[in-house]
C-alpha beads as a LAMMPS data file, in Angstrom:
LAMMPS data file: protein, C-alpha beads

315 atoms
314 bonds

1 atom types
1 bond types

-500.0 500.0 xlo xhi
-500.0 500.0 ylo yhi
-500.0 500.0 zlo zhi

Masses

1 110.0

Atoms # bond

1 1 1 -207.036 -148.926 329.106
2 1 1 -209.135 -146.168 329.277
3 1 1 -210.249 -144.591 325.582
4 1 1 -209.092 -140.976 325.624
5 1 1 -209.361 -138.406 322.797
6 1 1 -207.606 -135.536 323.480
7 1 1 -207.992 -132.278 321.076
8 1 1 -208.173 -128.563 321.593
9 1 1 -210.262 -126.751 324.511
10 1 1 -213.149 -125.336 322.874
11 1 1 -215.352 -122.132 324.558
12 1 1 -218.027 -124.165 325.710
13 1 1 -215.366 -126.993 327.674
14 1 1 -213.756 -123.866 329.660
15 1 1 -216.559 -124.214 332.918
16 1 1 -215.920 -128.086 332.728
17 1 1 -212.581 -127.876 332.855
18 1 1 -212.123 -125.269 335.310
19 1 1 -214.627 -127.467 337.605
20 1 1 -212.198 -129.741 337.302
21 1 1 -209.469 -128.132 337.697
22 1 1 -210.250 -127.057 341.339
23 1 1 -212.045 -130.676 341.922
24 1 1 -208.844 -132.163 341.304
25 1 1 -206.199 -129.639 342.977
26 1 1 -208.476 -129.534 346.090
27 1 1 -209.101 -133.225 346.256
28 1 1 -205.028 -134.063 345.650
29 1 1 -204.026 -131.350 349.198
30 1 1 -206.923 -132.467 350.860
31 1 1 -210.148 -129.747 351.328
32 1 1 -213.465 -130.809 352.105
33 1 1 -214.697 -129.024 349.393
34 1 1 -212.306 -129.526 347.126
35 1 1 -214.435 -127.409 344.470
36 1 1 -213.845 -124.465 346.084
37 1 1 -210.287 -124.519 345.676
38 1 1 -208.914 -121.675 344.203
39 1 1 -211.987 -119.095 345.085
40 1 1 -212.844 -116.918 342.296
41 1 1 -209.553 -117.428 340.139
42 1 1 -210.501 -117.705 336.732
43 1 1 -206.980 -118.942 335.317
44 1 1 -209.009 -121.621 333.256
45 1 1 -211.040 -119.271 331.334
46 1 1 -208.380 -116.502 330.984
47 1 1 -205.346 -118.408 329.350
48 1 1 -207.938 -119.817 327.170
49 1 1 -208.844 -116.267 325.680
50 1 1 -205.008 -115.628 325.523
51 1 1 -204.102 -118.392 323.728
52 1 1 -206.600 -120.568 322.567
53 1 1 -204.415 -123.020 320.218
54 1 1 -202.359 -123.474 323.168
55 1 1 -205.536 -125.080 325.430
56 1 1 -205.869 -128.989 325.641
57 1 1 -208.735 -131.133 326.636
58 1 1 -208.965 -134.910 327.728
59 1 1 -212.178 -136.111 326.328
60 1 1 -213.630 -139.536 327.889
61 1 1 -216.730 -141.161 326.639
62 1 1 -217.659 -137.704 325.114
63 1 1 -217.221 -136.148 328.464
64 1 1 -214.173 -133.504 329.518
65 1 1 -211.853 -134.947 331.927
66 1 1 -209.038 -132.882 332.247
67 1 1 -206.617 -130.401 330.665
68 1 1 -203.381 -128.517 330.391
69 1 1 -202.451 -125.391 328.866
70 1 1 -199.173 -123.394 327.548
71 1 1 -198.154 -119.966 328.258
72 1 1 -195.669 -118.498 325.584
73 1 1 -193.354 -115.909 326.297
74 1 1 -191.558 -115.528 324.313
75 1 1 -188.177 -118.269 323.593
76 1 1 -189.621 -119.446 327.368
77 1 1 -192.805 -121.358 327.964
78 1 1 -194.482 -123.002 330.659
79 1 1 -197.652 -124.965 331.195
80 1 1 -200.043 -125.387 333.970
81 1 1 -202.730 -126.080 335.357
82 1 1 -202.651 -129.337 334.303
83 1 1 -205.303 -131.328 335.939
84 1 1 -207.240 -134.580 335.524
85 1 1 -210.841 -136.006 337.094
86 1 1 -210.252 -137.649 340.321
87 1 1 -212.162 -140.598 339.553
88 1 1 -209.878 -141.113 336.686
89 1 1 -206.318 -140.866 338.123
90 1 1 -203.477 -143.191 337.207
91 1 1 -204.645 -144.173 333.703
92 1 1 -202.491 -142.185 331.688
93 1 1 -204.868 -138.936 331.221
94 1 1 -201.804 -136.939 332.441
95 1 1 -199.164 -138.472 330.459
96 1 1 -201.717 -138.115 327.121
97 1 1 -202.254 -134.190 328.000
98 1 1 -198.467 -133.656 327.746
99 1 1 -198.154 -134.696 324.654
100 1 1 -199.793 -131.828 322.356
101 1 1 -198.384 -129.110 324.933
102 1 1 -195.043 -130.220 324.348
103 1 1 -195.609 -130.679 320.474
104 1 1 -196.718 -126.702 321.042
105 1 1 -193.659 -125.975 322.162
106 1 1 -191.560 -127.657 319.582
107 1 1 -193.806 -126.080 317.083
108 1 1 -192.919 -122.255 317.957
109 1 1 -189.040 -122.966 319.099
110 1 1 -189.397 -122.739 322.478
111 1 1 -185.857 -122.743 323.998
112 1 1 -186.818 -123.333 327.637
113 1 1 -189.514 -124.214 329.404
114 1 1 -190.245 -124.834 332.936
115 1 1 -193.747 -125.764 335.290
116 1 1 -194.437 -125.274 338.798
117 1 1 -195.583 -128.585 341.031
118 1 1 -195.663 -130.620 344.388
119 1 1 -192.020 -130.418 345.204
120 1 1 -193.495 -133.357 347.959
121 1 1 -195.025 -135.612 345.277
122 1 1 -192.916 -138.255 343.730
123 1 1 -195.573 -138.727 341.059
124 1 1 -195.780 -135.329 339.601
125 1 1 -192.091 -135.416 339.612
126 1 1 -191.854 -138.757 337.688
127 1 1 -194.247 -137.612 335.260
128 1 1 -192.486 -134.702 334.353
129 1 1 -189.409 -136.332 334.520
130 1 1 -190.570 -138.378 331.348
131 1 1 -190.584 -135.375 329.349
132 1 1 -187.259 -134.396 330.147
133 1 1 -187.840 -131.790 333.371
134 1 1 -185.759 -131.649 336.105
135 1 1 -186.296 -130.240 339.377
136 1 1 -184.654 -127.526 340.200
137 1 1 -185.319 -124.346 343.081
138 1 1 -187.878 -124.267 345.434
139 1 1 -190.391 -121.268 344.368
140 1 1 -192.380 -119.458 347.035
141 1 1 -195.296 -117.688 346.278
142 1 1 -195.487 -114.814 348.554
143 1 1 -198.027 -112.312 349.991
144 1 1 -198.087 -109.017 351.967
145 1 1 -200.671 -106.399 352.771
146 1 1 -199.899 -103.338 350.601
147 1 1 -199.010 -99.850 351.783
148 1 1 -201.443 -97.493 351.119
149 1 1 -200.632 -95.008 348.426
150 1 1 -197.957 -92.551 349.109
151 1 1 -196.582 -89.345 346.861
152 1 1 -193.664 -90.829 345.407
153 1 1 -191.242 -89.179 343.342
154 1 1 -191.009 -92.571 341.465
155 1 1 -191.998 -91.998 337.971
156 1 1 -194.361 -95.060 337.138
157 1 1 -196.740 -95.385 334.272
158 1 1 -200.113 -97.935 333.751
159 1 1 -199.729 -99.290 330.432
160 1 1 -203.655 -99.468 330.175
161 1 1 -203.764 -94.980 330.363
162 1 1 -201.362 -95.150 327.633
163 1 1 -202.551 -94.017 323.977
164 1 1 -201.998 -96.844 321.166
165 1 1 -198.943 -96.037 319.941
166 1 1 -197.060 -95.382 323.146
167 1 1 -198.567 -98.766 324.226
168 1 1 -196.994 -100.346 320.633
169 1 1 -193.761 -98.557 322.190
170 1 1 -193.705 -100.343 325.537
171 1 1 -194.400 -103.406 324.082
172 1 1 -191.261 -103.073 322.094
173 1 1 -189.122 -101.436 325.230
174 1 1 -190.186 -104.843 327.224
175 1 1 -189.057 -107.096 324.667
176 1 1 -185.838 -105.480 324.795
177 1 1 -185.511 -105.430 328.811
178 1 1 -186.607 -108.944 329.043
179 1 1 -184.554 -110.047 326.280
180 1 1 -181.846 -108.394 328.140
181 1 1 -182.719 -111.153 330.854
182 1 1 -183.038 -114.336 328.721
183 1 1 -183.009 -114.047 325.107
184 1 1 -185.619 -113.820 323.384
185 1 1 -187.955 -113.522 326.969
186 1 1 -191.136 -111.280 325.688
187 1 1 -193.968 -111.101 328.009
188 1 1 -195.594 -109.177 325.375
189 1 1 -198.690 -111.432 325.392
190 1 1 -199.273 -111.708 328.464
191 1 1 -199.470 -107.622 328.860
192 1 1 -201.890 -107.661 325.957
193 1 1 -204.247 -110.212 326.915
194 1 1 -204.123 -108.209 330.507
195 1 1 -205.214 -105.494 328.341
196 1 1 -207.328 -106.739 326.305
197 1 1 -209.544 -108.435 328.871
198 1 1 -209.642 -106.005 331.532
199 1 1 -207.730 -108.582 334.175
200 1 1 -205.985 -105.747 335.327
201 1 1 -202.669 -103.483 335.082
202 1 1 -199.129 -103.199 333.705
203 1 1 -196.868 -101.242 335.984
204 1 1 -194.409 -99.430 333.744
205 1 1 -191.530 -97.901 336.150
206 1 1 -188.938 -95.541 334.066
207 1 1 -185.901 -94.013 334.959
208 1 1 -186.183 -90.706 332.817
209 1 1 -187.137 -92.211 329.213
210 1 1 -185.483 -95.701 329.902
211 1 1 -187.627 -98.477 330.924
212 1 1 -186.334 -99.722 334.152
213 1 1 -188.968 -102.107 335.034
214 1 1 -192.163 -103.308 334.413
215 1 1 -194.771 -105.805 336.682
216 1 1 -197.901 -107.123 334.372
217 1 1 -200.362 -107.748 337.735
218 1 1 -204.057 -109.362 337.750
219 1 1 -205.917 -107.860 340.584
220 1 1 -209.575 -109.193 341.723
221 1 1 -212.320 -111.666 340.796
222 1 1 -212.281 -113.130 336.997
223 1 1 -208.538 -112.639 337.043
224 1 1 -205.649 -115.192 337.991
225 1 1 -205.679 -113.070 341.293
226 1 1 -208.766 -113.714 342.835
227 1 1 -210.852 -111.239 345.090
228 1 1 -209.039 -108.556 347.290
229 1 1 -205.774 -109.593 345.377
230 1 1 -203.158 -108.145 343.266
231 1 1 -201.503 -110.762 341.640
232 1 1 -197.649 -110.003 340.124
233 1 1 -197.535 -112.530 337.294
234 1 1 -194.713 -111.344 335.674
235 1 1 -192.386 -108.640 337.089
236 1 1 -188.747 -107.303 336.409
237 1 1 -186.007 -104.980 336.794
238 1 1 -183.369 -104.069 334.217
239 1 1 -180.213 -106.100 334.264
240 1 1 -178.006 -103.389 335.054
241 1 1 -175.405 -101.777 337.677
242 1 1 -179.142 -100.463 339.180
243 1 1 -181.267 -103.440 339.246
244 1 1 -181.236 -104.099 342.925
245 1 1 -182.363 -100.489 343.681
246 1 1 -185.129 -101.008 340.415
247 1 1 -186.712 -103.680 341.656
248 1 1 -187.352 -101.805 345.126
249 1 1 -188.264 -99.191 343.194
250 1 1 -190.719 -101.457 340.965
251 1 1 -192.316 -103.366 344.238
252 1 1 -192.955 -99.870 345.839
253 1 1 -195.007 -98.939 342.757
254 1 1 -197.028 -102.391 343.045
255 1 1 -197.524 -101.679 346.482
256 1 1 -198.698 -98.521 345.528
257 1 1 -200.832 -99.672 342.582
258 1 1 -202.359 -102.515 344.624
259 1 1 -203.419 -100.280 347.242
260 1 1 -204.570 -97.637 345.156
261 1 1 -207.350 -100.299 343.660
262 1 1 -208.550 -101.037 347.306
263 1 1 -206.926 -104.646 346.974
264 1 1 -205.820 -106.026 350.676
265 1 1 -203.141 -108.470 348.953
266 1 1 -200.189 -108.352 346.607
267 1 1 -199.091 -111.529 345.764
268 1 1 -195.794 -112.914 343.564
269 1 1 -193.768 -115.707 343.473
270 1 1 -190.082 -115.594 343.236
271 1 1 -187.539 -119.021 342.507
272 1 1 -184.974 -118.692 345.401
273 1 1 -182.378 -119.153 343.113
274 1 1 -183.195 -115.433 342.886
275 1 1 -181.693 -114.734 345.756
276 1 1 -180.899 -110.816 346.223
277 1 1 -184.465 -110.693 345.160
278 1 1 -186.172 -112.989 347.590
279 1 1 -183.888 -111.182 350.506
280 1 1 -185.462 -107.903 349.461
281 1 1 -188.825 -109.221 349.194
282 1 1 -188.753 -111.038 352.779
283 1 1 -187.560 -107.162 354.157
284 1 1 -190.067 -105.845 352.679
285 1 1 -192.788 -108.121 354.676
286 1 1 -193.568 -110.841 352.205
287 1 1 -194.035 -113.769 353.458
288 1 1 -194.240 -117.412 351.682
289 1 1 -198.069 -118.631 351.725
290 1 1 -196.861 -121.767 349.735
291 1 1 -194.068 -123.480 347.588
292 1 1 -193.177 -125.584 345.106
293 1 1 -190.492 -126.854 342.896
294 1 1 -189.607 -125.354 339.669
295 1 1 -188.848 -127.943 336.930
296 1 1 -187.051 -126.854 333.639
297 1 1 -185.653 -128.173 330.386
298 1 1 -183.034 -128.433 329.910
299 1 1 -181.760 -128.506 332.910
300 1 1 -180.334 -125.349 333.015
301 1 1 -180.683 -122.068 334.956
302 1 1 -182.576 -120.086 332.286
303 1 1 -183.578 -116.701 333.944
304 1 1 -183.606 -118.559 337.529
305 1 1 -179.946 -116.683 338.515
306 1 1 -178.897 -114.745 341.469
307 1 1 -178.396 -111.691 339.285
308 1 1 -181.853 -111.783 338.415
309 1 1 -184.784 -109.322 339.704
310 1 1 -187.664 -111.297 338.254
311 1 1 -191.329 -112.541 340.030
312 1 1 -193.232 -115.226 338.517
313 1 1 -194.259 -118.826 339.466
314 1 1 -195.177 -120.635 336.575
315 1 1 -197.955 -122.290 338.508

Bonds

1 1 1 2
2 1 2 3
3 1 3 4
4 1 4 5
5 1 5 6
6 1 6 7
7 1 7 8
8 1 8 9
9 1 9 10
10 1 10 11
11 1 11 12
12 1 12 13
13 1 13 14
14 1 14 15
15 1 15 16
16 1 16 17
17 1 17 18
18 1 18 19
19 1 19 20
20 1 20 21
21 1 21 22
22 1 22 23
23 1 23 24
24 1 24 25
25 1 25 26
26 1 26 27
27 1 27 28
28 1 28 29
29 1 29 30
30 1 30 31
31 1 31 32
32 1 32 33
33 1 33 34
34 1 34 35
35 1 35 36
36 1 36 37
37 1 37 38
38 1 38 39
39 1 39 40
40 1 40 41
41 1 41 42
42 1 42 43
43 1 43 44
44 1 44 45
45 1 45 46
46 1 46 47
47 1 47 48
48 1 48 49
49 1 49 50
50 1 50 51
51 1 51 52
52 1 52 53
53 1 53 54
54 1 54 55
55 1 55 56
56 1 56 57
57 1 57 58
58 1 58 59
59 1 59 60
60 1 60 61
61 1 61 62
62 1 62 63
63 1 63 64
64 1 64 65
65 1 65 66
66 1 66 67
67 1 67 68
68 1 68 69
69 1 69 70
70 1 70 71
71 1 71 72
72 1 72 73
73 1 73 74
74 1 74 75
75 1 75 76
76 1 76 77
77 1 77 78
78 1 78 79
79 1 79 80
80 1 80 81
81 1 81 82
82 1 82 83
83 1 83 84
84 1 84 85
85 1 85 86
86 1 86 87
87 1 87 88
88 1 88 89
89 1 89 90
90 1 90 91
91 1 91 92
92 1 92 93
93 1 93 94
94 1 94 95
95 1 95 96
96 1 96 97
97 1 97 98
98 1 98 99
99 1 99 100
100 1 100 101
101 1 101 102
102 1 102 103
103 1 103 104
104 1 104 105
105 1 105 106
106 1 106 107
107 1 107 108
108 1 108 109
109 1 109 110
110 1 110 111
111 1 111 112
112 1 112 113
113 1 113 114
114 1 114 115
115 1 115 116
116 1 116 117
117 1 117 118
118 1 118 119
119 1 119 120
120 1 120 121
121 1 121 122
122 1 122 123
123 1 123 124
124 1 124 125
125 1 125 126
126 1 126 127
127 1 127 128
128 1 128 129
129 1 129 130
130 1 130 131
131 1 131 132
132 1 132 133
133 1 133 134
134 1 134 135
135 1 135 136
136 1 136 137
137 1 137 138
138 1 138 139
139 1 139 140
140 1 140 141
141 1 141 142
142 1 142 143
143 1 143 144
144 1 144 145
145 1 145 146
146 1 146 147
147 1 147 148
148 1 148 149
149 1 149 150
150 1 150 151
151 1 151 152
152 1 152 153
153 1 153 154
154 1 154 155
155 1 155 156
156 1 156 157
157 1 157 158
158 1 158 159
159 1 159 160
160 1 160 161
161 1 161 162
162 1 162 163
163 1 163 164
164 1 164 165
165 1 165 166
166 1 166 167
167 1 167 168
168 1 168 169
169 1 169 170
170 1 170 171
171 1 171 172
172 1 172 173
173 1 173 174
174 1 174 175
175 1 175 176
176 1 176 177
177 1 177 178
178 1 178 179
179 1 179 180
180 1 180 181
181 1 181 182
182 1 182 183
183 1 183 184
184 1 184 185
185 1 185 186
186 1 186 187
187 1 187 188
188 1 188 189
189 1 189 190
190 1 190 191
191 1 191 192
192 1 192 193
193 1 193 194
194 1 194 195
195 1 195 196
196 1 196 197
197 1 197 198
198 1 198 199
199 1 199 200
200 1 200 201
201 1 201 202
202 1 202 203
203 1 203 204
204 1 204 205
205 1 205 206
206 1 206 207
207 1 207 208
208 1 208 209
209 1 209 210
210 1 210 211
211 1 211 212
212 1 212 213
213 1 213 214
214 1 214 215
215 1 215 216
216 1 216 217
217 1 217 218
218 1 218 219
219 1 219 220
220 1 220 221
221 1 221 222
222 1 222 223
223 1 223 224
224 1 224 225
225 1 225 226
226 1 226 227
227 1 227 228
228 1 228 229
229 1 229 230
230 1 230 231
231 1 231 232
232 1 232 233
233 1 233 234
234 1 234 235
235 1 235 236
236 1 236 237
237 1 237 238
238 1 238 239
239 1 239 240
240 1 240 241
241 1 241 242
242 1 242 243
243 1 243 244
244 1 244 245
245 1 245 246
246 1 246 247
247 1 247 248
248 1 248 249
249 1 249 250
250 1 250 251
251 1 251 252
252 1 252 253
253 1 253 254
254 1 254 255
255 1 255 256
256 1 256 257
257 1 257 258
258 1 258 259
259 1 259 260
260 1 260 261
261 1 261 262
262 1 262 263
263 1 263 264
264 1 264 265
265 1 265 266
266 1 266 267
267 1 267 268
268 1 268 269
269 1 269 270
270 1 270 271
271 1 271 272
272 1 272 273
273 1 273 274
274 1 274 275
275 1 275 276
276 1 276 277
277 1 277 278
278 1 278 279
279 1 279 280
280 1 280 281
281 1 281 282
282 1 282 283
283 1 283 284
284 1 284 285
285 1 285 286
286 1 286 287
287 1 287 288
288 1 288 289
289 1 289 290
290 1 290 291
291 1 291 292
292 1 292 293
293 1 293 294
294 1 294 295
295 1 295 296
296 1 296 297
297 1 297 298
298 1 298 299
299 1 299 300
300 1 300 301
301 1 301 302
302 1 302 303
303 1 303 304
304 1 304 305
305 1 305 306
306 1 306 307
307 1 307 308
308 1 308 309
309 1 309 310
310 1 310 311
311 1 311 312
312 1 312 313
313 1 313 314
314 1 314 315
């Protein structure tokens, strides 16, 4: 039995553990360089400045050997990437990294939480399984070349041009559209630490002074997008009468946004149980570049519903 300590990811573990992070996702689908998986997606090092007490390392004869961090929105969480040395697969690394995530999420009341992986492995679903997940939708995570910027009547904001207390305001008019979704949803965070460490922009679309949708999006290297990407982590459309037509509206100012930063990609990934949304995202010209299952506990919907105009992966 291998001796493993596992504690929380310190500053100086985050180039460790993104090394092997990509070591071990390009090694499991097969690249001969499996180091260079990912590119220049820094998803490692940026949910560790989010949410440091949420970051977990494997430590093996004082070495890193893996991790596995929590994202918190809210009364949802997910966690991801979760990834272990090669060299030291099957040992129970994996199973020991779940552990303090899920205490995490016992800790703060999280009501549902859900992970992205292999929908073609048995073994990632068994080891999920063991903590109570259960596979659910397929997600895709979908790309499309932007349009270039156009003069739309569309009445968008950036959250980042905003002055501090109308950014304390939109904060407070997400919570409420997302809560609107799920309970409790608040995505709040994640539009802060966007902020805060310049990954990119918040996309705040408003019919007159309501908030009809909003779309927190990484774009370029250092970022979870990568170079010559706009990446939607989190988007959605009001749960009204409108929210078809909202979400339309709220992917034309993406496309717009992308383009108008020079990025060639914008990139989101939608469950299908989202289904009015994944039509309208296919006839728009995205187009899946990969998939995986979405696992949640309990097993219940949560926000993955065909009345619901949400992206996000929870890779």
């Amino acid at each position: 039995m291998t001796d493993v300590t596992i504690r929380l990811m310190r500053e100086g573990d985050v180039p460790e553990a993104d090394r092997i992070f990509r070591l071990a996702f390009g090694t499991f689908i097969g690249m001969p360089e499996p180091e260079r998986f990912a590119g220049d997606n820094a998803s490692i090092a940026t949910r560790w400045r989010a949410d440091p007490e949420s970051a977990f390392v494997a430590e093996v004869d004082g070495a890193v050997a893996g991790s596995n961090l929590a994202t918190i929105w809210g009364s949802f969480g997910f966690f991801g990437p979760l990834s272990v040395r090669p060299d030291l697969w099957d040992k129970g690394i994996g199973k020991q990294l779940m552990e303090p995530i899920m205490n995490r999420f016992v800790a703060l009341g999280t009501q549902h939480i859900g992970l992205f992986t292999f929908a073609q492995s048995p073994k990632h679903i068994a080891l999920y399984g063991k903590f109570g997940f259960w596979p659910r939708f397929l997600t895709a995570l979908m790309t499309k070349a932007p349009a270039a910027p156009a003069s739309a009547s569309d009445s968008w904001q950036r959250y980042s041009q905003l002055p501090p207390a109308g950014k304390s305001s939109a904060l407070a008019e997400a919570r409420e559209l997302t809560s609107a979704i799920f309970p409790g949803l608040d995505v709040g965070a994640e539009i802060k630490s966007i902020d805060s460490q310049g990954l990119g922009d918040t996309v705040l679309l408003r019919d007159g002074s309501l908030l009809a949708g909003l779309a927190a999006c990484h774009c370029g290297p250092g970022s979870e997008a990568g170079s010559n990407t706009c990446y939607i982590k989190f988007a959605a459309a009001r749960p009204d009468a409108r929210a078809g037509n909202s979400f339309e509206r709220l992917l034309d100012a993406c496309e717009t946004f992308a383009a108008g930063q020079g990025l060639a990609h914008l990139m989101g990934g939608v469950n299908l149980s989202r289904e009015d949304a994944y039509r309208r995202m296919l006839a728009r010209g995205f187009r899946s570049q990969m998939q995986g299952v979405a696992m949640q506990r309990p097993n219940e919907p949560g926000f993955n519903r065909p009345d619901v105009y949400v992206i996000d992966d929870w890779r």
